[in-house]
C-alpha positions in Angstrom: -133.8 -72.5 -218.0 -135.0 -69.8 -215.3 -135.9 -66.1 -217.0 -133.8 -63.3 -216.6 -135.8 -60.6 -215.0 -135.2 -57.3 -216.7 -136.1 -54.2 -215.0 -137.1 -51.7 -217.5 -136.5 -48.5 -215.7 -136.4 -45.2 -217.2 -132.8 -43.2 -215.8 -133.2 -41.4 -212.9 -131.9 -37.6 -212.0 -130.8 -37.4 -208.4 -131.8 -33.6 -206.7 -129.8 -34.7 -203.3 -126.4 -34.0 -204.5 -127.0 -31.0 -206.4 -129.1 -29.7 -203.2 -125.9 -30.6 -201.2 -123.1 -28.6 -203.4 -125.6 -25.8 -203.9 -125.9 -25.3 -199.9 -122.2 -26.3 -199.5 -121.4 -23.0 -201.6 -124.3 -20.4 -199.9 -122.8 -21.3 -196.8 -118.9 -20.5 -197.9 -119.9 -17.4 -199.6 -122.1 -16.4 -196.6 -119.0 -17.1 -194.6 -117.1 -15.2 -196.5 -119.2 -12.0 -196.6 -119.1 -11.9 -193.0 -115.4 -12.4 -192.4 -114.2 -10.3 -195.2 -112.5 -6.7 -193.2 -113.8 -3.6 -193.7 -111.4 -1.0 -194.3 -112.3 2.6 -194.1 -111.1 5.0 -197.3 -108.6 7.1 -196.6 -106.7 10.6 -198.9 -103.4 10.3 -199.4 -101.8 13.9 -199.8 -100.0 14.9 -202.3 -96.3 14.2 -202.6 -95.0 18.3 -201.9 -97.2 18.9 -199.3 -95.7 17.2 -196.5 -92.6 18.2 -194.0 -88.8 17.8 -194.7 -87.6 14.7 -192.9 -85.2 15.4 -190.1 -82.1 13.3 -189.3 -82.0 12.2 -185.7 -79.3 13.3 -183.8 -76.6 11.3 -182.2 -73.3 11.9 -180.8 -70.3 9.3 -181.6 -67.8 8.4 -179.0 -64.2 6.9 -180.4 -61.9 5.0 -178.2 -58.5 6.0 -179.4 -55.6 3.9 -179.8 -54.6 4.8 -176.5 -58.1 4.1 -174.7 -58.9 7.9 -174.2 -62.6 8.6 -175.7 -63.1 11.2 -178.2 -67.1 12.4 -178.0 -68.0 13.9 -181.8 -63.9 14.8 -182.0 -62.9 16.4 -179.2 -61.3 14.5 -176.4 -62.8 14.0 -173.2 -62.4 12.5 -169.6 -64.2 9.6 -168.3 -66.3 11.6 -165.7 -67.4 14.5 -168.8 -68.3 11.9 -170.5 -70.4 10.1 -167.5 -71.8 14.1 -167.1 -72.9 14.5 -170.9 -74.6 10.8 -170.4 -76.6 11.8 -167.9 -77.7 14.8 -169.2 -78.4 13.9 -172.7 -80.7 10.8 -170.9 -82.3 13.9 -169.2 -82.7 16.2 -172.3 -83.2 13.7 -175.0 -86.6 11.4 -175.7 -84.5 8.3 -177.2 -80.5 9.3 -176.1 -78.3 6.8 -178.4 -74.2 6.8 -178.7 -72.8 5.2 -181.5 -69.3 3.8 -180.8 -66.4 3.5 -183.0 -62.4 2.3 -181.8 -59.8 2.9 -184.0 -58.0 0.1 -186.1 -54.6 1.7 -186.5 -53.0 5.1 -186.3 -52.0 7.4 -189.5 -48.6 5.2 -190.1 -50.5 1.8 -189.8 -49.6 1.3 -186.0 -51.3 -1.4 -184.0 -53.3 -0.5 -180.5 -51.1 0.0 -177.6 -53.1 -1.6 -175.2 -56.2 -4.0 -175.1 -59.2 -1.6 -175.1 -61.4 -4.2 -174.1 -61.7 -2.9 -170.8 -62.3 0.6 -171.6 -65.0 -0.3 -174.1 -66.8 -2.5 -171.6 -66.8 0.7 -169.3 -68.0 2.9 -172.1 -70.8 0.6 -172.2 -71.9 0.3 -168.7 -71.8 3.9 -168.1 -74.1 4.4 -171.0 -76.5 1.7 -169.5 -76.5 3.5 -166.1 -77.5 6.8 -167.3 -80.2 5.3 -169.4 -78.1 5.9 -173.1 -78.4 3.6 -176.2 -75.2 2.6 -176.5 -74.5 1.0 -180.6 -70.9 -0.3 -181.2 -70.1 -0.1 -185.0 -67.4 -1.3 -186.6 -64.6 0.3 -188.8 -65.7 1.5 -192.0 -64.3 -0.7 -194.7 -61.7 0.9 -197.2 -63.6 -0.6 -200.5 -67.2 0.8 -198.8 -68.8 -2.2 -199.1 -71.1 -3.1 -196.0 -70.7 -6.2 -194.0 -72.1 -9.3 -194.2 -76.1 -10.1 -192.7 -75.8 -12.6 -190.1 -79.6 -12.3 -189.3 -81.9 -14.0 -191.3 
């Protein structure tokens, strides 16, 4: 029967591993160190000390049942209204118009006539004297706001 040959040697503790993780971690901590940003300390002042805000100004233009345009409730022609364009895209740093039509008149009347047209006018005029022109929408009897479609 041949021998069994027994090696009788005493357990070993491997320093290659260790030597690995421990230069593994100096190097992601090194990294880290240098990436990290450095952000300079600033005072915030305290909450009385600073200005009133001040609402930005715009005018509002309705288009009428009848397609006349009303600037900030006073009726006015096509060409005053091409006139106060150009001069608020003179006078003003950021000009902007919001636009509104009217639903229905005081006894529930529809529109007269499609005001399409007119509102499509109202819009290029603004472009061509350099106006932000925003088209809103009726404000809703219960004064809940519309619907988000943008996600």
């Amino acid at each position: 029967m041949p021998a069994i040959r027994r090696n009788n040697h005493s357990p070993r503790f491997e320093m290659l591993p260790l030597i690995d993780v421990v230069f593994l971690l100096l190097t992601f901590f090194i990294y880290a160190i240098v990436m990290r940003v450095q952000v300079d300390a600033f005072t915030l002042m305290p909450v009385g000390s600073g200005e009133g805000v001040v609402p930005a100004e715009h005018r509002t233009v309705t288009l009428d049942l009848d397609g006349r345009y009303v600037l900030d409730g006073n009726r006015i022609s096509e060409a005053e209204l091409q006139r106060t364009f150009e001069t608020m895209a003179r006078s003003e740093a950021d000009p902007t118009v919001f636009v509104l039509t009217e639903v229905a008149g005081p006894d529930g009347q529809p529109p007269r006539l499609d005001r399409v047209p007119a509102l499509m006018d109202l819009v290029q005029m603004g472009m061509e004297a350099g106006v932000n022109v925003r088209i809103t929408g009726p404000r809703r009897e219960d004064g809940a706001r519309p619907p988000d479609d943008d996600p």
